[in-house]
N, C-alpha and C positions, 0 to 999 in steps of 0.2 A: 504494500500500500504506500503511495507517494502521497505526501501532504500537501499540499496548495498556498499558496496567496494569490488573490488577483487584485490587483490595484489599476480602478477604472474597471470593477464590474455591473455596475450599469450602462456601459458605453457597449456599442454593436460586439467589441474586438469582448469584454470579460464577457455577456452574453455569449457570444460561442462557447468561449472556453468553460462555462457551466454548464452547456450541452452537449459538449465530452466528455466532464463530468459524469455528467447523465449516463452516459453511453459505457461507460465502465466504472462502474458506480466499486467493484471489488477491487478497481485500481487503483483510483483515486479519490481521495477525502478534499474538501473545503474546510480549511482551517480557518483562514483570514481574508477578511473583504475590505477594501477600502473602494468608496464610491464620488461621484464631482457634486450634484445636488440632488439628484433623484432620491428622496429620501422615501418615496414609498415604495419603490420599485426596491430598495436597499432593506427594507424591511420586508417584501417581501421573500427577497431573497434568503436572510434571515433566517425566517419563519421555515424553509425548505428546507436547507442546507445545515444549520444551526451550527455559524462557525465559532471558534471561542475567543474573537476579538473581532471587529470592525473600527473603521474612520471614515469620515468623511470631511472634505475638502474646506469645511467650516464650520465651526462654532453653530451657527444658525442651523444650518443642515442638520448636526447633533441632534437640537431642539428636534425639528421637524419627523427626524429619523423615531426619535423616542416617543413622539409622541404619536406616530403609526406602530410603532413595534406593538405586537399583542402578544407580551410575557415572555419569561425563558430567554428575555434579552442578554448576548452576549457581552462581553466585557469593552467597555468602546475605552480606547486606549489613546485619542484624541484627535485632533483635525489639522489641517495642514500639511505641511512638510513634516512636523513630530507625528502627525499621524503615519502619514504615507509611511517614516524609516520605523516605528511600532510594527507595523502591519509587517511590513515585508521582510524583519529580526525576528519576529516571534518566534518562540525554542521549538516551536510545533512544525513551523514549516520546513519542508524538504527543497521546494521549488517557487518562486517568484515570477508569477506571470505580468510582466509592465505592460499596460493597454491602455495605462492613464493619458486622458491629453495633454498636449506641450508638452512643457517642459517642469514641469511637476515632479515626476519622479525622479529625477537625476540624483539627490541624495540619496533617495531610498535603495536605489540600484548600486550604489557605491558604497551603504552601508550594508546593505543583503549582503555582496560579495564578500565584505570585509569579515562577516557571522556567518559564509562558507557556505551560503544560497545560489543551489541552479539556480541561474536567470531565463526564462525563457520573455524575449525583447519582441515586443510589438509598438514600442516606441522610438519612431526615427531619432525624435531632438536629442534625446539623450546621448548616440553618438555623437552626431552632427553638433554637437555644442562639444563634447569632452568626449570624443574618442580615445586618444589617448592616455587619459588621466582611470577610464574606464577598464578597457584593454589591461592597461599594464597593472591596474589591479589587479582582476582575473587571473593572469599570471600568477602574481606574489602568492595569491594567495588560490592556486589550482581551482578555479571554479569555472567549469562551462556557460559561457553566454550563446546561446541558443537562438537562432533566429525565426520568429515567426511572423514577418512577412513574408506572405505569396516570392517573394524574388529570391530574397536572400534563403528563405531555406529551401528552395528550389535549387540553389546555388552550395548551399549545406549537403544535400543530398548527392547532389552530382561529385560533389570532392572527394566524397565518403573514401578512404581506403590512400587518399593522390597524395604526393609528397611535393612540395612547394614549388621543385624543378620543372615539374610536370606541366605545371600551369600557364597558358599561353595570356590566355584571354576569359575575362569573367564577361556574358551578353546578358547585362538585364533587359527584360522583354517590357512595354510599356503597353495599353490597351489604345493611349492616343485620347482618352478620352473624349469627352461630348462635342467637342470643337476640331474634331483633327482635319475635317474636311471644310472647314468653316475659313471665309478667305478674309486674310489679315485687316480689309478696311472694317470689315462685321466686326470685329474682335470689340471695336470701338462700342461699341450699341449693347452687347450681351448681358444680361441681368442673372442676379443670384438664383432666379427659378431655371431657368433652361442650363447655370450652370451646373447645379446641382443635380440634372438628370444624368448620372453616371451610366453608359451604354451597359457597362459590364457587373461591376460590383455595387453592394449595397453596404456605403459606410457613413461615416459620421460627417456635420458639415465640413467640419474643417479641411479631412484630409479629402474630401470629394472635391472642392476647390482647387488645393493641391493639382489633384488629378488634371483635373481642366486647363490646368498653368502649365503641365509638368513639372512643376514645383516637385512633387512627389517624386518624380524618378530622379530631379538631382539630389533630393537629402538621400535618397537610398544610393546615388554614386558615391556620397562622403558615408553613408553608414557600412558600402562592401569595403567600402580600404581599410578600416578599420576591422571590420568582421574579420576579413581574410586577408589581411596585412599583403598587400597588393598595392601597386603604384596607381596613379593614377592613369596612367597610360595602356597598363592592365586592365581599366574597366568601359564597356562600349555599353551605348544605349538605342535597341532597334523600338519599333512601334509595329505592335503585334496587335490586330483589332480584335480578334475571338479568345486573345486569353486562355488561351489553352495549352504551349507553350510559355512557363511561368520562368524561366531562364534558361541559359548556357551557360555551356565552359568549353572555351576549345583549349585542349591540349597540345603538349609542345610540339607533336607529331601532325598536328592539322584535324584532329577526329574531333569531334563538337560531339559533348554526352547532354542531352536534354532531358528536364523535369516536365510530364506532363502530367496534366490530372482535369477535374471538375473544378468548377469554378465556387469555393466555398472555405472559408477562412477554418471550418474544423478542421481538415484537413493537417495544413500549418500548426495551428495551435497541440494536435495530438500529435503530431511527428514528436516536438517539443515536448509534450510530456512523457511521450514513452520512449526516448531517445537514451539507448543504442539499440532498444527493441521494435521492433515495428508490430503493434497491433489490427487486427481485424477493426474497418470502419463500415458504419452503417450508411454508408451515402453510394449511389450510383456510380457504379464505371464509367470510364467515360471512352461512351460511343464513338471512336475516329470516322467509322464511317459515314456517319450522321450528320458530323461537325466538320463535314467535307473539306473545302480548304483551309490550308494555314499562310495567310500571307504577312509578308515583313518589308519593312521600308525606314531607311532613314529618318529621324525627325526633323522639324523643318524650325532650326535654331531664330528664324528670323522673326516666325509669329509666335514662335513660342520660347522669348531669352530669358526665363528663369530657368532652363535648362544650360542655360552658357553664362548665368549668373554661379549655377551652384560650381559647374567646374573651375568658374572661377576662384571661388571661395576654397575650394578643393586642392589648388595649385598652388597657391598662395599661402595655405597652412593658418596656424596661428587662429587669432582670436578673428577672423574672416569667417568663417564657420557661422560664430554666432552672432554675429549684427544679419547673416542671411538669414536663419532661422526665426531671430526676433524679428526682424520687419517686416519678415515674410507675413508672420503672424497678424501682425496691427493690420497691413493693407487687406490680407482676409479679411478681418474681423471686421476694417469698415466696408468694405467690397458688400459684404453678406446684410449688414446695416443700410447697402444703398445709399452709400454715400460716397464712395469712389468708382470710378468706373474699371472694368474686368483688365484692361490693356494697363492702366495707370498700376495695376499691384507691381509688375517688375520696375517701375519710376520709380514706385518707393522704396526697393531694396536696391535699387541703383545708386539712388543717389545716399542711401545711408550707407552704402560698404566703401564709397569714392570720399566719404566724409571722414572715413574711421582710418585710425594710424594701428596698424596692424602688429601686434601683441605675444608671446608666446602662453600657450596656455597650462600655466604653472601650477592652478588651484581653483578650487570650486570656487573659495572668492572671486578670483579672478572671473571666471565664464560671467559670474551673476552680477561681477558689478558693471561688464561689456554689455551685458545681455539687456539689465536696467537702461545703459546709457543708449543702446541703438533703439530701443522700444518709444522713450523720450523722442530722438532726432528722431521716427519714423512716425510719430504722430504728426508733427511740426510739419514735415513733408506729404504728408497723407492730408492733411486739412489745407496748404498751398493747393494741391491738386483737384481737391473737393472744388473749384471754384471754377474747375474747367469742365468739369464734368455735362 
């Protein structure tokens, strides 16, 4: 029996992962929950699962949370970042599932490992801000960080057995999202509804946006270097629209070994928990015949430069990372508010990474007081652009 944390189990990504739960209920136990504000949905989870500690991301939410719980309430261990590093130390847990948004969990990920916690990673920024400081933990202190993104552990899978020499080229595969065919003067006009209709996967606003920008497949080029300590020149990005192929690896010899499956986040998430074992899953094979072609094409950097933002940020090293990540953030959050327009989110991370003197990234202080200060200059910038809109 594997023990549990999942932090961000209200969110679509701990959702699944309590429905593989479900699925091997003699494998796996839910020890610990931490949630963002969903406090009913958190107590109900609760009520089901009956873990012996929960958090949630506020004070308020506590209240809220207590005050749906109906008894046999676990031990709530507190909210915030002290909650999130409770949750994801507790002496109970075996494994740490990260699915919280942003950049929330970065502590708790660096204290898990430090109290000798599988990670299993469903949170890009956390690399993408402190790869390194992350990484070379895991190390020190021998603890598996586990990839469960669709790409990266498509790319986990494939390595399975390779020895570093072996490795030519890591292909993450991208769906292209809702606009791939969409021509760059439209870009200008598109609203949070039509971006938000993701052709392929069902996930949460933020990283659906993401999607639409390719935002998403640059923090996942900074989060393979770091996974699979690869250069950057090691990692390609094709646009795959059926999602069916979830990555490559071509080898030093020119042979390309490809991850395919269904399109369905359990998947990823139970790889991770039963990793080095592979379990029987309850989800459909998938059909090739059915799902007839598989086409692939370069991305087209010019409508879409928060992909040639993230390499940039990638090549560059240092605290570049995270002013991409945080601005990225803000111009979402006002994009989804209707108050910037879809094309102006790479302005704002533009012109906050050309504003910032680039840093080596020494200490969690360090990420979070860069992370505060691009967050700052990317409002400033986000509300100049509000006026063009």
């Amino acid at each position: 029996m594997k023990n549990i944390a999942i932090l961000g189990s209200t969110g679509s990504i701990g959702q699944s992962a309590l429905a593989v739960v479900d699925a091997h209920p003699t494998r796996l136990k839910v020890v610990a929950l931490a949630a963002g504000d969903n406090a009913v949905l958190l107590a109900e989870q609760v009520a089901r699962y009956r873990p012996e500690v929960v958090a949630m991301a506020s004070g308020e939410g506590l209240d809220r949370f207590r005050a749906a719980a109906s008894g046999g309430e676990p031990d709530v261990v507190g909210s915030g970042t002290e909650g999130l590093v409770a949750v994801a130390t507790h002496h109970s847990v075996d494994i740490v599932i990260c699915a919280s948004a942003g950049t929330a969990g970065l502590e708790a990920v660096v204290a898990a490992i430090e109290a000798g916690k599988t990670i299993a990673l469903a949170n890009k920024e956390v690399l993408v801000m402190a790869g390194a400081l992350v990484m070379d933990a895991a190390r020190r202190h021998g603890v598996a960080v586990l990839p469960v993104d669709s790409e990266h552990n498509a790319i986990h899978q494939c390595l399975h057995g390779r020895v570093p020499g072996e490795i030519r080229r890591l292909i993450l595969t991208a769906s292209g999202g809702p606009f791939r065919d969409t021509p760059a003067e439209a870009l200008e006009h598109v609203g949070p509804d039509a971006a938000l209709r993701h052709p392929t996967w069902r996930m949460g606003r933020k990283i659906t946006i993401d999607s639409a920008t390719l935002m998403n497949k640059g923090l996942e080029v900074i989060e393979a270097r770091w996974l699979f300590d690869v250069t950057a020149d090691q990692i390609d990005v094709l646009i795959h629209p059926q999602s069916i192929v979830h990555s490559m690896v071509e080898l030093s010899d020119g042979s390309v070994i490809a991850q395919l499956g269904v399109t369905d986040m359990r998947l990823p998430i139970q790889y991770a928990c039963s990793y080095p074992e592979r379990w029987e899953a309850s989800l459909p094979s998938l059909d090739l015949v059915r799902a007839g072609r598989l086409d692939f094409h370069a991305p087209d950097y010019a409508r879409f430069p928060c992909l040639g933002l993230a390499w940039r940020a990638l090549r560059a090293g240092g605290t570049l990372a995270v002013v991409l990540n945080a601005a990225n953030e803000v111009a979402v959050e006002s994009f989804l508010e209707g108050k910037l327009g879809f094309a102006s989110i790479p302005r704002v991370i533009e012109r906050a990474m050309e504003a910032h003197e680039v840093e080596s990234v020494t200490s969690l202080p360090v990420v979070r007081r860069v992370d505060a200060w691009a967050r700052e200059y990317a409002r400033d910038a986000a509300r100049e652009l509000e006026l063009t809109v």
